[in-house]
C-alpha positions as CSV (number, residue, x, y, z in Angstrom):
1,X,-3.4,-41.1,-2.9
2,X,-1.7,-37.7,-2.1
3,X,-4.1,-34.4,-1.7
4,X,-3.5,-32.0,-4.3
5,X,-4.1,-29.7,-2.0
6,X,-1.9,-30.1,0.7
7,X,0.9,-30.3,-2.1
8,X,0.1,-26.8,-3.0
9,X,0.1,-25.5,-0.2
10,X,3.2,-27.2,0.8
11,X,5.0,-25.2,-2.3
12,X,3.4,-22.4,-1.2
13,X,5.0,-22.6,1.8
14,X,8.4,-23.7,0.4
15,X,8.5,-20.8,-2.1
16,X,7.3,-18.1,0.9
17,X,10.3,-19.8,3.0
18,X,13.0,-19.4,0.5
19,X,11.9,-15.6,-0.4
20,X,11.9,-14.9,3.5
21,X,15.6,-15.0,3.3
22,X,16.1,-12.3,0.4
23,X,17.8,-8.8,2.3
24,X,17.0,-5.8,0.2
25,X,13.6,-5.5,-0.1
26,X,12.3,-4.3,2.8
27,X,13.3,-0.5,2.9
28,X,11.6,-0.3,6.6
29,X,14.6,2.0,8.2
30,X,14.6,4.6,4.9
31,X,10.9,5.3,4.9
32,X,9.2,8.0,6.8
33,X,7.3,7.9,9.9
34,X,3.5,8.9,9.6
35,X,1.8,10.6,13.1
36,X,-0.9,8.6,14.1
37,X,-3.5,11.4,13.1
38,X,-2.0,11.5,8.8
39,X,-3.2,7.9,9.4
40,X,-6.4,8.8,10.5
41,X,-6.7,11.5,8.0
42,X,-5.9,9.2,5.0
43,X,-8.4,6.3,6.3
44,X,-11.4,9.5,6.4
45,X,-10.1,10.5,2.2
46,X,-10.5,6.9,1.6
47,X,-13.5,6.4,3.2
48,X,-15.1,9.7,1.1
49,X,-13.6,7.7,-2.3
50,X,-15.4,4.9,-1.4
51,X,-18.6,6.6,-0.8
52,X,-18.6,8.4,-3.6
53,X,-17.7,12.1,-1.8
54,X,-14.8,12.4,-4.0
55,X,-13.2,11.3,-7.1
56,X,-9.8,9.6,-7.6
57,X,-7.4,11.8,-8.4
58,X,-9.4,14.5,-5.3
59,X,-7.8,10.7,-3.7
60,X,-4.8,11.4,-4.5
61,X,-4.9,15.3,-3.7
62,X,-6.0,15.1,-0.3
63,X,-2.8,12.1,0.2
64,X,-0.3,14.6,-1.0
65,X,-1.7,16.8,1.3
66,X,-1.6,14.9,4.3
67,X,2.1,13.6,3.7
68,X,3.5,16.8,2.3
69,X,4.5,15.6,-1.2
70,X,5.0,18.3,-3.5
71,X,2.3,18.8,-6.1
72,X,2.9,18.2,-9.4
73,X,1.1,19.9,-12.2
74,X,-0.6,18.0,-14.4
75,X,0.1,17.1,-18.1
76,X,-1.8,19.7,-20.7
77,X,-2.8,18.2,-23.6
């Protein structure tokens, strides 16, 4: 009698091994270079999220920040 299991993961493994092969969606050579200290910066906001220091969208201020993306106002209701 076969192991379920092992079956799985075989497909698994099959399905991970055919997708390898698809060329496209990896965008690795378009995307932008962090410095080592934006890293570090990022990892500290996250930290503060995760603790409670900060809310969410502070998150997401302090990451726009650090990688120089151009704030957008938000929507008024």
């Amino acid at each position: 009698m076969k192991n379920k299991y092992s079956q799985k993961q075989r497909d698994i493994e099959r399905s991970v091994e055919q997708n390898a092969d698809v060329k496209g969606t990896d965008n690795s050579e378009s995307r932008a270079k962090l410095p080592e200290e934006a890293w570090e910066k990022m990892y500290k906001a996250l930290y503060d999220y995760y603790f409670g220091r900060i809310d969410f969208l502070s998150l997401l201020d302090r990451y726009e920040e650090i990688v120089g993306i151009k704030k957008t106002p938000y929507p008024q209701k």
